[in-house]
NUDOPA-277816 format. One record per residue: residue in three letters; x, y, z of N, C-alpha, C, CB in turn. Coordinates in steps of 0.1 Angstrom, whole numbers, padded with zeros to 4 digits, always signed. Glycine has a CB too. Example, Ala and Ser with C-alpha at 12.3 -4.5 7.8 and 13.67 -1.06 7.14 Angstrom:
NUDOPA-277816
ALA+0132-0057+0078+0123-0045+0078+0132-0033+0078+0113-0045+0090SER+0128-0022+0071+0137-0011+0071+0129+0000+0079+0141-0006+0057
//
This chain:
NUDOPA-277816
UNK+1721+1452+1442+1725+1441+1434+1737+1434+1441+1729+1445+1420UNK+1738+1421+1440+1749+1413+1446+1762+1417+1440+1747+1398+1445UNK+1772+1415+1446+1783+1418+1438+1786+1406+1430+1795+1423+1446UNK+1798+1406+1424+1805+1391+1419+1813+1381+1429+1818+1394+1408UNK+1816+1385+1440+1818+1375+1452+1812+1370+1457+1822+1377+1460UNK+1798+1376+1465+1785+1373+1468+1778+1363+1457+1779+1388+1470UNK+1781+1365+1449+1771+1354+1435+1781+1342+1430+1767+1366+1415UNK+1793+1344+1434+1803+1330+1429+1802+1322+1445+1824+1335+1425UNK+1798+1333+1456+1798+1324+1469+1785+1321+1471+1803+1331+1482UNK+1773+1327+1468+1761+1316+1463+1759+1307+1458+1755+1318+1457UNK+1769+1310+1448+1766+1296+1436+1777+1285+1438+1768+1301+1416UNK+1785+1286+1447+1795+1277+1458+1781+1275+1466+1811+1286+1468UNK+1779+1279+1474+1765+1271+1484+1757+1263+1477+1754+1281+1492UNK+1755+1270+1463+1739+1259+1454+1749+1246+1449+1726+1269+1433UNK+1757+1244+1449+1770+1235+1442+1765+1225+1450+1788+1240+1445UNK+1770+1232+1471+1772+1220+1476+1760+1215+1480+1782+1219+1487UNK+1751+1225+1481+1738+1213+1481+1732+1205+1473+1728+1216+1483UNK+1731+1207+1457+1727+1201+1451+1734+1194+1438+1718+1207+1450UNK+1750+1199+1441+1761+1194+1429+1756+1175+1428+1782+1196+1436UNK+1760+1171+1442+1760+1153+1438+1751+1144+1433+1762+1146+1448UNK+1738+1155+1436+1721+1151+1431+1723+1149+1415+1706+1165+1434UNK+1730+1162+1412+1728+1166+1396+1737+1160+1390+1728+1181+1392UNK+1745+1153+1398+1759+1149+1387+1752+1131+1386+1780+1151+1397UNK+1744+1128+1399+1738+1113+1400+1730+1113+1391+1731+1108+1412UNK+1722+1124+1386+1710+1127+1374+1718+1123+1361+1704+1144+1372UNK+1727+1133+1360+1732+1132+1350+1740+1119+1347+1738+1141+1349UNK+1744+1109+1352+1747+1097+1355+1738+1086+1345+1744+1095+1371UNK+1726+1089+1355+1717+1081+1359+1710+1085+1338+1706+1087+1377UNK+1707+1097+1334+1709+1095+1321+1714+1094+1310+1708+1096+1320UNK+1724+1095+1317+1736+1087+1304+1733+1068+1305+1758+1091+1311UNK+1732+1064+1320+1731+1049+1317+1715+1050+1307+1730+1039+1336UNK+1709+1056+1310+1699+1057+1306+1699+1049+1288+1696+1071+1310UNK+1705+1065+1283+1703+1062+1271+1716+1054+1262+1699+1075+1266UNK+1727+1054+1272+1739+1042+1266+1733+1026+1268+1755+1043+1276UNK+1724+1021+1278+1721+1012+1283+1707+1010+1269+1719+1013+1302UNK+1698+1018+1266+1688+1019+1257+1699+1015+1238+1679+1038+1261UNK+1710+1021+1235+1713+1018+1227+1719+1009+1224+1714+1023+1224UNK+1726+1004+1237+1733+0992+1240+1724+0978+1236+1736+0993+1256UNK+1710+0977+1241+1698+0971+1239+1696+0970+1226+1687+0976+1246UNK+1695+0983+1218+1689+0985+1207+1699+0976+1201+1686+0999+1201UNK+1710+0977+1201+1720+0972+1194+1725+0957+1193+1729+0979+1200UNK+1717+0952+1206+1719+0937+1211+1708+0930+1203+1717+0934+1228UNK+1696+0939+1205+1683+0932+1197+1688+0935+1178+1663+0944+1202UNK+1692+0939+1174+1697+0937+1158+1707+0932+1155+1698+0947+1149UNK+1717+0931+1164+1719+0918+1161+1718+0903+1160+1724+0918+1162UNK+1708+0904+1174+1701+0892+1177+1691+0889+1164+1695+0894+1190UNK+1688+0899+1161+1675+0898+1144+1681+0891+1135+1669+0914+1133UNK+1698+0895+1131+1703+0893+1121+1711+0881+1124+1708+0904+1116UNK+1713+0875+1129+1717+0859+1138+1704+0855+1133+1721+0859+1159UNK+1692+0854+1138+1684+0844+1138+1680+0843+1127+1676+0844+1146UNK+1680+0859+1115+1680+0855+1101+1685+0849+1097+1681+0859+1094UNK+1696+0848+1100+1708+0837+1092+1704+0825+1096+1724+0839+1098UNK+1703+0820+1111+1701+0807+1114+1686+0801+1102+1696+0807+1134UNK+1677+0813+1099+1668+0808+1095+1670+0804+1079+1659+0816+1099UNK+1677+0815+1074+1680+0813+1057+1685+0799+1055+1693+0825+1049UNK+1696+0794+1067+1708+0783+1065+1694+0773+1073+1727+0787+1075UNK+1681+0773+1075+1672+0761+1081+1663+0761+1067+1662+0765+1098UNK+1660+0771+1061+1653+0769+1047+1661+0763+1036+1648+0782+1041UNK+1669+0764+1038+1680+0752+1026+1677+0740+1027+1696+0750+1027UNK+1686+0737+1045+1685+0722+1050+1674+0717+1050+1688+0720+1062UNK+1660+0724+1054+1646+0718+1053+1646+0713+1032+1633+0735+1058UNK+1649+0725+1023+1648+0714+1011+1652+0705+1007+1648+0717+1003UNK+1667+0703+1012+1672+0691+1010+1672+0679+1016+1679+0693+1009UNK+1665+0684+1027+1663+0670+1037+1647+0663+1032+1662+0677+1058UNK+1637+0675+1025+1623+0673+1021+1628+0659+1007+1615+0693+1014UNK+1637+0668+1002+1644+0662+0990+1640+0643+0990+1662+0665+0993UNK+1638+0639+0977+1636+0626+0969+1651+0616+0977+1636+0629+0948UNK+1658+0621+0972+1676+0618+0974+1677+0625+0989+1689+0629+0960UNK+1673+0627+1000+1676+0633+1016+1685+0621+1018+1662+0635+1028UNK+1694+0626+1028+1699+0617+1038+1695+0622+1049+1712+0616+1038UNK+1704+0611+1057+1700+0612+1076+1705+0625+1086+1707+0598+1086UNK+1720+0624+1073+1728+0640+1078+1720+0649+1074+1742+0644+1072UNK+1712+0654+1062+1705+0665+1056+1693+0665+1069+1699+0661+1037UNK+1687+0657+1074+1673+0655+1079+1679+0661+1093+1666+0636+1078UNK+1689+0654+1098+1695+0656+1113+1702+0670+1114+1707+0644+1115UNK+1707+0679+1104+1710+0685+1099+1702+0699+1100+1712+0679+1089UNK+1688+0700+1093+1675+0707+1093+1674+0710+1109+1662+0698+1086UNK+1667+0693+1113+1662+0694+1127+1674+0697+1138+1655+0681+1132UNK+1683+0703+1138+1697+0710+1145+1692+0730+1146+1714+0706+1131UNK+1695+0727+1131+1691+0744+1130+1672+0748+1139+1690+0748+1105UNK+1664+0739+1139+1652+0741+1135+1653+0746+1155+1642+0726+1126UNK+1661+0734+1162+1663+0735+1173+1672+0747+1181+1667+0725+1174UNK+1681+0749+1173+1689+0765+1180+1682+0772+1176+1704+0772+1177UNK+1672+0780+1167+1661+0789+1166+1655+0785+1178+1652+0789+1152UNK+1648+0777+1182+1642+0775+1197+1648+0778+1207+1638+0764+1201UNK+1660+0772+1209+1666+0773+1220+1674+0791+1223+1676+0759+1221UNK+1679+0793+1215+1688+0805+1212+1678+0820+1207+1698+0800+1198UNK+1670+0822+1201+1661+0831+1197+1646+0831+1198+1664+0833+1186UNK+1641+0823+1209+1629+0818+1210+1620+0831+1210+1629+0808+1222UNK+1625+0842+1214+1615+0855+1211+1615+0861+1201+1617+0865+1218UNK+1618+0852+1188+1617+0862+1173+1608+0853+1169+1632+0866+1162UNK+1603+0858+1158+1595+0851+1144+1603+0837+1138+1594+0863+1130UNK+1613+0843+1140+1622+0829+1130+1622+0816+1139+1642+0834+1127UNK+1620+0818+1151+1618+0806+1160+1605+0798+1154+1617+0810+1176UNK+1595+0807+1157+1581+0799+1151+1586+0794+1142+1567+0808+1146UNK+1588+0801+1128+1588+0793+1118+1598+0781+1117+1590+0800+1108UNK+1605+0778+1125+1618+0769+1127+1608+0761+1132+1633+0772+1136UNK+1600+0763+1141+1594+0753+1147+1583+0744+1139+1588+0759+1159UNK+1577+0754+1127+1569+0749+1118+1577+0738+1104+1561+0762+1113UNK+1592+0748+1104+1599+0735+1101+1600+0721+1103+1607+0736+1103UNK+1604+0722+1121+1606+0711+1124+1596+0701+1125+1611+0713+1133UNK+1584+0706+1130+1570+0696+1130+1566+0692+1115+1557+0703+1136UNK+1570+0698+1102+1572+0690+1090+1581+0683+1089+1572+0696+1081UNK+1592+0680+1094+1602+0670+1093+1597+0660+1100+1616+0675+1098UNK+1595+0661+1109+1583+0654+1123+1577+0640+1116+1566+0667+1128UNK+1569+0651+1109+1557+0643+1100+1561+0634+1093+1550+0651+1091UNK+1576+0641+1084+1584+0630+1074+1583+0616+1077+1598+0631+1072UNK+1591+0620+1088+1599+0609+1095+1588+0598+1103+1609+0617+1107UNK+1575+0606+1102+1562+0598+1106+1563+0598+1126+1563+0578+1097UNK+1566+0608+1130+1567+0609+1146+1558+0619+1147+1582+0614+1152UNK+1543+0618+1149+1533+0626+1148+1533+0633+1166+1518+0618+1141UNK+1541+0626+1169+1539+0631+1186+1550+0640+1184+1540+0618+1200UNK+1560+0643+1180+1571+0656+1179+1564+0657+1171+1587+0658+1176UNK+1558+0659+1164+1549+0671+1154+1542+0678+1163+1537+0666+1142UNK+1538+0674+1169+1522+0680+1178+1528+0685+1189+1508+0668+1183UNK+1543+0683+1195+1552+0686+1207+1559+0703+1198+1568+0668+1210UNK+1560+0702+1180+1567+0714+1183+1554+0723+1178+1584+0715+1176UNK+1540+0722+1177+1528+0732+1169+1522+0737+1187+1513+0719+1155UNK+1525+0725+1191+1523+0734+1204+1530+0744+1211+1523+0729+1211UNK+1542+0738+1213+1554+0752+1216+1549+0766+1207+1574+0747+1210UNK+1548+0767+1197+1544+0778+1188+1529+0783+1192+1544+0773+1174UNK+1520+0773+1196+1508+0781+1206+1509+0783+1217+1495+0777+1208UNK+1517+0783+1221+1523+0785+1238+1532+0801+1238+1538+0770+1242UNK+1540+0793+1225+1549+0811+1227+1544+0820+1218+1566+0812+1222UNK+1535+0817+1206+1535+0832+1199+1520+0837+1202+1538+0832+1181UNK+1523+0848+1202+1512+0858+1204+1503+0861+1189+1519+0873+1212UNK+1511+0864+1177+1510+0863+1168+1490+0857+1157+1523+0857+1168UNK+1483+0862+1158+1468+0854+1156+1471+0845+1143+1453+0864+1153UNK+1479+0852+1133+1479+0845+1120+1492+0830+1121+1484+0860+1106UNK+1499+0832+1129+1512+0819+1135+1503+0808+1138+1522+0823+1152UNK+1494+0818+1151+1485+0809+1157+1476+0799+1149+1478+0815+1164UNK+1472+0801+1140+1462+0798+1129+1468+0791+1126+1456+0805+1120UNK+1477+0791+1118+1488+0781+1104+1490+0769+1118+1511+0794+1095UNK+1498+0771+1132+1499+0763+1137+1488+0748+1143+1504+0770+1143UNK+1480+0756+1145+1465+0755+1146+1462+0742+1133+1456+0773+1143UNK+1461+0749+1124+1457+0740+1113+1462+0728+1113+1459+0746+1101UNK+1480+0734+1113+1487+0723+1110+1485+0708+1125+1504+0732+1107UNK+1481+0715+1132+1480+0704+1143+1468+0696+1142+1481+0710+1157UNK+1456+0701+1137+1445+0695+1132+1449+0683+1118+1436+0708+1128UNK+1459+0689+1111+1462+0680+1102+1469+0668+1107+1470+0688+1092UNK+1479+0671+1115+1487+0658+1128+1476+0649+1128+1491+0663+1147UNK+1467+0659+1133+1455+0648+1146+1452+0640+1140+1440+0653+1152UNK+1447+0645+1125+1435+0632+1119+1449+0623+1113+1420+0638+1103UNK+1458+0623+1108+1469+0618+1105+1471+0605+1115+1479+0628+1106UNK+1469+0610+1127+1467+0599+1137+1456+0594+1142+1472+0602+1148UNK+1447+0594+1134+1433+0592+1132+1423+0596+1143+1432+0577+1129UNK+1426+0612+1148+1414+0618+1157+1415+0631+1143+1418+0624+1179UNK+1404+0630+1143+1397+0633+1129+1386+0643+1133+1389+0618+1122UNK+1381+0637+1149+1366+0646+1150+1372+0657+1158+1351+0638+1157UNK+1384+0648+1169+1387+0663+1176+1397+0672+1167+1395+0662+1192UNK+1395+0672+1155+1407+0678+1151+1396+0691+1144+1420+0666+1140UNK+1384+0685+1141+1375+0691+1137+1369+0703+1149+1367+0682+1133UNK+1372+0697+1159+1368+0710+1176+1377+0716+1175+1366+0704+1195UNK+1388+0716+1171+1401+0725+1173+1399+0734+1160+1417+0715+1172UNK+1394+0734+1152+1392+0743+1141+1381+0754+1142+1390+0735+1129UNK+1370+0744+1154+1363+0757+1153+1363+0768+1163+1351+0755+1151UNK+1375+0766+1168+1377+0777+1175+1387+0791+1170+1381+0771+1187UNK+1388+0788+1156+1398+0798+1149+1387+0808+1144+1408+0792+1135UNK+1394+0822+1142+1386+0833+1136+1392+0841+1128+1381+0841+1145UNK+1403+0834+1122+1409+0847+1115+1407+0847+1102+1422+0849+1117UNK+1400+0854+1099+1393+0864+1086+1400+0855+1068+1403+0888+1088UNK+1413+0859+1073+1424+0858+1058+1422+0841+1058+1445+0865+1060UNK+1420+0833+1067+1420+0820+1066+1405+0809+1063+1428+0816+1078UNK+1395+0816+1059+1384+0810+1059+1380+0801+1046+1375+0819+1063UNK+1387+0806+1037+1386+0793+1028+1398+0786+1029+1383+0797+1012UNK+1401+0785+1034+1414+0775+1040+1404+0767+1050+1430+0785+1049UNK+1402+0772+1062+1398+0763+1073+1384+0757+1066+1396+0773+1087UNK+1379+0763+1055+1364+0751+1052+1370+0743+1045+1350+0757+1042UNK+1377+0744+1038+1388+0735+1029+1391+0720+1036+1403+0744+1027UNK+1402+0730+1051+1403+0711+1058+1394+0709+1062+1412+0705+1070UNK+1381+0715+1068+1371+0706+1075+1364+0699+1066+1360+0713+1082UNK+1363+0704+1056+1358+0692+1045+1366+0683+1044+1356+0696+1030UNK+1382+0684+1044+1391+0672+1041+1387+0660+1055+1410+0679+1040UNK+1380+0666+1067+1383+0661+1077+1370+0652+1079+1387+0672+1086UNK+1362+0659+1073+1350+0653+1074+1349+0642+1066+1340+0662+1071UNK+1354+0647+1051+1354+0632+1045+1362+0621+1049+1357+0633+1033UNK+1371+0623+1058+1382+0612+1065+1369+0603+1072+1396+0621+1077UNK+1361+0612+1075+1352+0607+1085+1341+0595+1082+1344+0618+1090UNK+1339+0601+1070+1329+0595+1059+1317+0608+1063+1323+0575+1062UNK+1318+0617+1067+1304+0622+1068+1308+0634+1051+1299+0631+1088UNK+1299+0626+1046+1294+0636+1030+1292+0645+1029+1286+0634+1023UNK+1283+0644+1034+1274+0658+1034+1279+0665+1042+1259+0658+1038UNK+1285+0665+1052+1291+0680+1057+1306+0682+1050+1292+0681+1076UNK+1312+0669+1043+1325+0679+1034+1316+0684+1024+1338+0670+1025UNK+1309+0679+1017+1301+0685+1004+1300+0700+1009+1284+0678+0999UNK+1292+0702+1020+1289+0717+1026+1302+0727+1025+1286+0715+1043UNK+1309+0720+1033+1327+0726+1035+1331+0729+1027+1337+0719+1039UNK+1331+0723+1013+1337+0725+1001+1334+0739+0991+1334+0712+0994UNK+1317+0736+0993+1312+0748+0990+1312+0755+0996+1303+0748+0988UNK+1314+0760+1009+1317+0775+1015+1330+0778+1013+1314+0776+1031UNK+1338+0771+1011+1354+0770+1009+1353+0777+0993+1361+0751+1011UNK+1346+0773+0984+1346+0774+0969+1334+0789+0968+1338+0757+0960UNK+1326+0789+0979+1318+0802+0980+1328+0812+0980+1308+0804+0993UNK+1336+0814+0989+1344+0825+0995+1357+0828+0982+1350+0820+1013UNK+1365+0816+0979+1375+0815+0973+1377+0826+0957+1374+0800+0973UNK+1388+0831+0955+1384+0837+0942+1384+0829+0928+1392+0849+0939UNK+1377+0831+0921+1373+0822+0910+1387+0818+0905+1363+0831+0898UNK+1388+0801+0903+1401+0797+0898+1411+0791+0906+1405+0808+0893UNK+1411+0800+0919+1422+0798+0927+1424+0783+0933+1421+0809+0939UNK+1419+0778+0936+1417+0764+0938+1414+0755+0934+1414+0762+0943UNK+1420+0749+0925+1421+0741+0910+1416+0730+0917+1437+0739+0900UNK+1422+0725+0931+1424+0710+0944+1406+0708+0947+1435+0716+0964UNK+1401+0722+0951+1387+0726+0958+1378+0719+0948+1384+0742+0959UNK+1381+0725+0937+1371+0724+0928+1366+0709+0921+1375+0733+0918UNK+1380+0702+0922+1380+0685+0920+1375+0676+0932+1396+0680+0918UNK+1379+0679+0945+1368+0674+0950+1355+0672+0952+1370+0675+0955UNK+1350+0686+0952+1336+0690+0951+1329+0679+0935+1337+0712+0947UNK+1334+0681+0924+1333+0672+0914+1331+0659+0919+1346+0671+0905UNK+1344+0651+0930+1344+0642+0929+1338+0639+0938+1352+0638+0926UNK+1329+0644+0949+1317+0638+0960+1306+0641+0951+1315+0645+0977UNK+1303+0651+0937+1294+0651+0929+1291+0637+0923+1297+0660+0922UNK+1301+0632+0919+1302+0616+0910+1298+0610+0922+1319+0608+0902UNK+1299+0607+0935+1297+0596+0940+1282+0598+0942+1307+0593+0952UNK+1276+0613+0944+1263+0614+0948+1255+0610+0936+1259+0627+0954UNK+1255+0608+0925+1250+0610+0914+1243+0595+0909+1260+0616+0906
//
């Protein structure tokens, strides 16, 4: 067996070969996991900033929506709606700032910044159900600006499940913009097929009222 000199002067030789590896290891995980909670720590606050930006853009949006709005309330909204874009453009709260802002858009009757911020939102979110709502809402722009039929090609490329009596809903609205009848009449009814009994008080009056005209 080695003695205790022989094993403290071994473990002096394993030192100097491999001490500066193990101390670079050990280094190397500490940045590791200080640099990981450092991150963790940057991203929640960054969550709770852009909540805020967002709670303080859901006010300004109702009061700028408001009967009684002013230009400050309106200018006001579309400020906040903008640092969620510019400042937190990788969270959720950006989209919806951006779906803010393209309803202020609309107010203000500037259908080209409407359709400037529903696009940024299909550009940046990955999200299918964002995508959709954005989607729709830009089909709604379109015919607004009276493309009516391409707004109708843009709808049928959506698939998501939760939105299908919604999307027969505007194509009927879109169709009748069109004058074509018979395919809102259709729309209405697959929209009123799918829907649960009741839920669409709006659905059910149209359908009535291309009934009176056919009659």
């Amino acid at each position: 067996m080695r003695t205790e000199e022989e094993q403290v002067e071994a473990l002096k030789g394993w030192w100097k070969e491999n001490g500066r590896s193990l101390l670079l290891g050990v280094a190397l995980a500490l940045a590791i996991v200080f640099g990981w909670n450092g991150w963790q720590n940057n991203q929640r606050v960054n969550a709770e900033n852009a909540a805020t930006v967002y709670q303080s853009l859901v006010q300004a949006v109702a009061l700028a929506s408001g009967p009684q709005s002013t230009d400050v309330q309106r200018t006001t909204a579309t400020h906040l709606a903008k640092s969620l874009k510019e400042d937190y453009a990788d969270t959720a709260y950006a989209h919806f700032g951006a779906l803010f802002a393209a309803r202020l858009s609309v107010d203000a009757g500037d259908y080209a910044a409407a359709l400037n911020e529903l696009d940024w939102i299909l550009v940046q979110s990955q999200d299918s159900v964002m995508k959709t709502v954005a989607t729709m809402r830009k089909a709604r722009v379109m015919a607004a600006m009276g493309d009516a039929a391409d707004a109708v090609s843009l709808l049928n490329g959506l698939q998501e499940p939760s939105f299908s009596v919604s999307l027969a809903e505007l194509k009927g609205d879109l169709y009748l913009q069109q004058g074509e009848i018979d395919k809102a009449r259709n729309a209405y009814q697959s929209a009123a097929a799918d829907a649960p009994q009741g839920a669409r008080p709006l659905l059910n009056i149209k359908l009535e009222s291309l009934a009176a005209e056919g009659s």
